[in-house]
N, C-alpha and C positions, 0 to 999 in steps of 0.2 A: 275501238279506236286506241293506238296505241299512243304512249305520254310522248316519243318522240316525235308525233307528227302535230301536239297541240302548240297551236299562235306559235308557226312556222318564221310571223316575221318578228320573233321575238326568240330566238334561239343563242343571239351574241356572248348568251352568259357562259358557252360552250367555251369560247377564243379567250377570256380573259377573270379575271377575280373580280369581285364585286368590288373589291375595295381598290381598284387599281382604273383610273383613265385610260383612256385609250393612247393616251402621253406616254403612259409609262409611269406618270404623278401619282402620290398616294390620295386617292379618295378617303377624304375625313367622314368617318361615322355617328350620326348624331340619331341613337335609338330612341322612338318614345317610352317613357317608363315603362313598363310589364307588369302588371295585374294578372289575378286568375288562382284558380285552385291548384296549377301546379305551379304557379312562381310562388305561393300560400304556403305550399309543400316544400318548395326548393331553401324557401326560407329558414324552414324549420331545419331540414338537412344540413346546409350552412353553419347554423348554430352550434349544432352540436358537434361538428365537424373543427367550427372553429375553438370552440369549447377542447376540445381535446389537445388543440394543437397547442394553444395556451398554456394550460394546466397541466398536461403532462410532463413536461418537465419539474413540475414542484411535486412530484407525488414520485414516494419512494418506498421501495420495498425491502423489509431489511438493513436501512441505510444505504442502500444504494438506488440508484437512478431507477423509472420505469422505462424510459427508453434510455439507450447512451450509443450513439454511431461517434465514436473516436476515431476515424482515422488514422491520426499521426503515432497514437500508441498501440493502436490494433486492438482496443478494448471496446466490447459489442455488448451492447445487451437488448433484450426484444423482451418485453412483457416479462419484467425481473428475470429470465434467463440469461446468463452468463457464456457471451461466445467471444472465443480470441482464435488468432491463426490455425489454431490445431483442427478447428473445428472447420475447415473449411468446405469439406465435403457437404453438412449438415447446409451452409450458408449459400454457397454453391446450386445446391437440390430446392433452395427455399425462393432462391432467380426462378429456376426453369419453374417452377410450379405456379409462380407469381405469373410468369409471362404465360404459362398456359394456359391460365384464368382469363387472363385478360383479353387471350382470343377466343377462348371459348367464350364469355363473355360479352365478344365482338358480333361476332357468328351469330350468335341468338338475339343481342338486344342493341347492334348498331353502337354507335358512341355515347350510351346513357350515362357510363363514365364521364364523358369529357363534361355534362352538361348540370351531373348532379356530382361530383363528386371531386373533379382534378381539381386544383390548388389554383390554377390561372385564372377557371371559370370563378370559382368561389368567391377569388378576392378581389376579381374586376368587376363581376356583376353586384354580388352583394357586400361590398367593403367601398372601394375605389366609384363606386356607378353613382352608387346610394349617396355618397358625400357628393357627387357632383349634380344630383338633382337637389339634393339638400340645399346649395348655395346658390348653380346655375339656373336652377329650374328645369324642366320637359326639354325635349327635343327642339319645340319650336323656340324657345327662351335664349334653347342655348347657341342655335343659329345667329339669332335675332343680336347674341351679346357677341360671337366671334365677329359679327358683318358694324360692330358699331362702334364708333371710333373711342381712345382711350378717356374715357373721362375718369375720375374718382368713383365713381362705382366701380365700374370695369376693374380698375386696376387694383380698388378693394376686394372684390372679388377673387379671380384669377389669383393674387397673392396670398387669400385665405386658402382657397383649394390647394396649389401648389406646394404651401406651408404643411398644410394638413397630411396632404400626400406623401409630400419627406417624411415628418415623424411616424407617419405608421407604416413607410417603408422602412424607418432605424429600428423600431418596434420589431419587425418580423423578422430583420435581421439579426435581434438579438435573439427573438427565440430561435428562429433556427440554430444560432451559435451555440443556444443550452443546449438542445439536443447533439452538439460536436464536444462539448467540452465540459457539461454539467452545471446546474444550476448554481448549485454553491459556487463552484469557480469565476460564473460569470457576475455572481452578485458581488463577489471579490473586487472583480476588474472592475465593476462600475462605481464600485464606494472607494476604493485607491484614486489616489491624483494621475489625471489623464498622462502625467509626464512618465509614471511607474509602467505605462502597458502603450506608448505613444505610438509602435507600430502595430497592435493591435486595435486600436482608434483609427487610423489610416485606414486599416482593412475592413472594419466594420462600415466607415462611412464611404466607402470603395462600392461596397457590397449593396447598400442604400442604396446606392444613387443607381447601380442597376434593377434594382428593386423600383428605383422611382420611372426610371428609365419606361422600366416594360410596361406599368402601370396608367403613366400618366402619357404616353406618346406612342407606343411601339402595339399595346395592344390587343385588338385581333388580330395583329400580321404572328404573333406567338402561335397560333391555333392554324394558318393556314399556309405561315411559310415554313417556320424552325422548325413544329412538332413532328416526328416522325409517326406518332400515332394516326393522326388526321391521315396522311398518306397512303399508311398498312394499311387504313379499312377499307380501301379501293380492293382490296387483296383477298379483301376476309368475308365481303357484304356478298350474299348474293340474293335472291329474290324470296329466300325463306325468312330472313333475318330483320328483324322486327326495329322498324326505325321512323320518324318521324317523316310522315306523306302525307300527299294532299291527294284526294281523292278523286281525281279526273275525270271518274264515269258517272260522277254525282255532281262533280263541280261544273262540268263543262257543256253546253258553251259559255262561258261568263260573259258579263257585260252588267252595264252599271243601271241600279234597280231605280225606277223612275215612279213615281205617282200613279196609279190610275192604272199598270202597264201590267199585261197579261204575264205571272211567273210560270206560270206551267209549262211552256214549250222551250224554257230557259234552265240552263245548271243554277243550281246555288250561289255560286261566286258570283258577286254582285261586285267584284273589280274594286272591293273599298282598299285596295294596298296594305290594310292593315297592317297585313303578317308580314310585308318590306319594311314599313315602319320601326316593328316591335325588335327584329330582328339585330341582333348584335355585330354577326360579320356582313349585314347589308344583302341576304341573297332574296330569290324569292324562292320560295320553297314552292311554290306550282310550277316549279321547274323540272320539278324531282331530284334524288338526293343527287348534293354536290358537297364536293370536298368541305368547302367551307362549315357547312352544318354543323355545329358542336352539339346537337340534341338538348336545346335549353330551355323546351317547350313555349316560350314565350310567343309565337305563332298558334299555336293550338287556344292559350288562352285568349290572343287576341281575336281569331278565327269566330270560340264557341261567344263572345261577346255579342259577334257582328248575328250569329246565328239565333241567338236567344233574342235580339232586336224585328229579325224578320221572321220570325215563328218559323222558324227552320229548324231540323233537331241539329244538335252537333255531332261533331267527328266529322265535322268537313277534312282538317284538316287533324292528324289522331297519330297514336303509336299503332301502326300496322306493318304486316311485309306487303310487298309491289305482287305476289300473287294472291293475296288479300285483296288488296283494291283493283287488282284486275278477275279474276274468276269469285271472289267471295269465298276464297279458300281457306279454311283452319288452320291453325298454328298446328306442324308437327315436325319432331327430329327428324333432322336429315340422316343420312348415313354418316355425313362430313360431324355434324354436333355431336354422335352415337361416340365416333372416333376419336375426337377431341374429350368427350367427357369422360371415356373409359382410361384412354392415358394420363387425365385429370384428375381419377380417384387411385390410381397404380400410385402417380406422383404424393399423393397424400398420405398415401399407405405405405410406402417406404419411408418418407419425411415423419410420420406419425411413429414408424417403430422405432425410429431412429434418436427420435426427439425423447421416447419415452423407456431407451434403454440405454439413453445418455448418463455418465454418472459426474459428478464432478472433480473425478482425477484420470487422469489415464496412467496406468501402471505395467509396464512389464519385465519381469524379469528371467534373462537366458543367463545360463552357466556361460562362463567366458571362453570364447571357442580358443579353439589349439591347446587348450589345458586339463591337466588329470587332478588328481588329489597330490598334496603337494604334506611334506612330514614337517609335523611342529613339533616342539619341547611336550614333555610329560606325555608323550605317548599319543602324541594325539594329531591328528590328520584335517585337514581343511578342503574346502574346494572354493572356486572364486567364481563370484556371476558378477553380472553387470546390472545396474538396476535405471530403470529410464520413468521417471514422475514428471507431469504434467498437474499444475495445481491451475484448474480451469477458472479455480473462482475470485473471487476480487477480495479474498479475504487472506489477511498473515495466517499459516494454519502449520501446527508441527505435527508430523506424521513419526511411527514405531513401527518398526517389524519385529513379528514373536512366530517362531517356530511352534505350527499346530500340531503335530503328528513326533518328532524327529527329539530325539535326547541331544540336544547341545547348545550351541551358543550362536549369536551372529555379532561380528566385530565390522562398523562401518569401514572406510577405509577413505579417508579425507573430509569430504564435506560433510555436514551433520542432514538432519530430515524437517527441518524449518525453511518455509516458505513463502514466499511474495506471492502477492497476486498476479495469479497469468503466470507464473514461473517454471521454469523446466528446467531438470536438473540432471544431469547424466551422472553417475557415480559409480563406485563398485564397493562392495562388501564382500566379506567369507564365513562360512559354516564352518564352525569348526565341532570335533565329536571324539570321545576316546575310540581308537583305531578297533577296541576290542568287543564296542558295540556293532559293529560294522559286519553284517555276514554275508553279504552280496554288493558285486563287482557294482551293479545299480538299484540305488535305492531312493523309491518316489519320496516326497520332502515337501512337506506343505506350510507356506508361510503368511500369515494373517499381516495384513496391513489393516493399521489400525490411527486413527484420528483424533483431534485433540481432549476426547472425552473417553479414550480408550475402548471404541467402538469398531468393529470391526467392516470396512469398508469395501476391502474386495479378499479375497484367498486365491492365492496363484501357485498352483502345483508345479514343482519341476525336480530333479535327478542332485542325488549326490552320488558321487563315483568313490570307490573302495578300491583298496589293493587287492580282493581274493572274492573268487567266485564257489559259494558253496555249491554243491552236486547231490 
């Protein structure tokens, strides 16, 4: 029996979103808590997930930031690596390898993402949820208080959650602002008088209240209308691709388990709605996968509940692919995964030599085209290059050049070799050399750059040209 011919008169969920009337009206979602070994698990993930989001910003490497996304200065940093403009290729290659993962990822395990790990899931279920069973109560509580008129409870209520809601929506909007503009500066902004940074108080409490917005009102319509991930995985799932089912050749026929009443000639599904209940975007997952789905196991635990009650084994309802629960088929790569993962370690393997034959200057220097050797006083002859530094790192650092190989001199020629962080500097310099050390028209010239401890940091070969070619 195939999943699209089960309870025929129950297919409506095709035309419409679970969270929408047939109005057009948003359906309000009121989930029963989620218990279980994987909301147990999700919890734990959470933690440490939010653990990091927290704390990373007070944790520095070197004095500088562990993460730092600046925008407005173009100043990056990723796991104390230092990346600005220049490096855009590296940052560039570091998207495509991100977005590769993530279908590859897709392809094999459905949206386990959306349900263990995105930022919307994280902080509605276990942040935002959690305070609202904390005040409101369950599901049933929390019907029972929208449907009952305003008394001083009610409105005690409602005004603590709401309260609650704002400040840990201003909370995340200030840490995400450390991660744009760095801890130190943002514990600046907040010990200065609101009047010293007053459009920047604007825009943080701007930024809140969309923060409070999606949280406390907008959602699951985040997960089924805006995100464009939810959408791709219509693109990316196909029946090898390992996602949260309900098992139809075991579940079915269902119908609701009564006293006394023969189970053998019945599926498993005993129609207790549970897994409608537990669920967050309201679908029913014996529908099979639909958009909505964020894979947030909360069916599965409500599911093995009902099953552990009627001596039924579990994985009624389980992480499996649809030709798993239809032939009893094994997990194996597709050609499609083979494909995805082999351009998936190519991408890693250039972004890896890349990353690891990064230096923290970029240095070049050509002789100045259209020019020969040019006559100085005392005999002595010059030629002129152009010198182009890039100082990648977030540090004031003064660089030297010395001639390795070559009897003479180097005389800058304007700017000195001190620099800013992220700075780049185009200059020009000359060699100069007595004419009579000179015995070929071209002669190789190696010049050592060297770093604030007189260290030699890169050697760049290039030509001094002469008046006379020996034979």
């Amino acid at each position: 029996m195939d999943i699209n011919t089960i309870n025929e008169e129950h297919q409506e969920f095709r035309d419409h979103l679970a969270t929408v009337t047939k109005e057009g009206k948003r359906k309000w979602i009121f989930p029963k808590k989620p218990s279980g070994r994987f909301h147990n698990a999700r919890v734990i993930v959470s933690i440490i997930l939010l653990a990091f989001l927290i704390f990373a910003p007070f944790i520095k490497v070197n004095g500088q930031p562990l993460i730092l996304m600046d925008f407005l200065n173009r100043r990056f940093i990723l796991f104390s690596i230092p990346f600005g403009p220049h490096d855009f290729i590296i940052f560039a290659l570091t998207l495509i390898t991100f977005v590769v993962f993530i279908i590859l990822f897709t392809v094999i395990f459905g949206r386990i993402f959306c349900g263990w790990a995105c930022p919307q899931t994280v902080f509605m279920e276990m942040v935002f949820r959690k305070i609202e069973y904390w005040i409101e109560g369950d599901a049933r509580d929390q019907i029972k208080l929208k449907n009952a008129p305003w008394t001083a409870e009610k409105i005690f209520k409602k005004l603590s959650k709401h309260s609650i809601f704002f400040a840990i929506s201003f909370f995340i909007s200030n840490i995400f602002l450390s991660y744009l503009i760095g801890m130190d500066k943002l514990i600046d902004i907040i010990t200065d008088p609101p009047s010293k940074h007053l459009s920047g108080l604007i825009a943080i409490t701007i930024f809140s209240g969309i923060f409070y917005f999606i949280f406390s009102y907008f959602r699951e319509q985040v997960c089924t209308i805006v995100c464009p991930y939810g959408r791709l995985q219509g693109v990316l799932l196909d029946q090898d691709s390992i996602v949260i089912a309900y098992d139809y050749k075991r579940g079915e026929p269902r119908g609701k388990l009564r006293k006394g009443e023969d189970f053998t000639n019945r599926g498993d599904c005993i129609d207790c709605h549970l897994c409608v209940d537990v669920c967050p975007t309201g679908i029913d997952i014996r529908n099979g996968i639909q958009l909505e789905c964020v894979n947030c196991t909360a069916c599965i635990d409500a599911c093995d509940s009902i099953m552990d009650k009627i001596n039924r084994p579990r994985g009624l309802i389980r992480y499996a692919s649809l030709k798993n629960i239809e032939n009893k088929a094994k997990f194996k790569f597709t050609p499609r995964m083979t494909l995805y993962s082999v351009v998936l370690v190519i991408l890693l393997t250039v972004l890896t030599v890349l990353l690891l034959n990064r230096s923290n200057y970029a240095i070049t220097i050509l002789r100045t085209r259209g020019t020969i050797f040019q006559e100085q006083p005392d005999n002595k002859i010059s030629n002129l290059y152009d010198l182009n530094i890039v100082n990648k790192t977030f540090d004031n650092v003064r660089l030297n050049l010395r001639l390795n190989n070559f009897d003479g001199e180097i005389r800058l020629i304007g700017n000195d070799l001190n620099f800013k962080p992220q700075e780049i500097k185009e200059m020009k310099f000359m060699i100069l050399t007595e004419k009579d050390k000179i015995k070929k028209m071209n002669t190789p010239v190696k010049i050592d750059i060297l770093d604030n401890h007189n260290k030699i940091i890169k050697t760049i070969t290039t030509s001094f040209l002469g008046p006379v070619e020996v034979k």
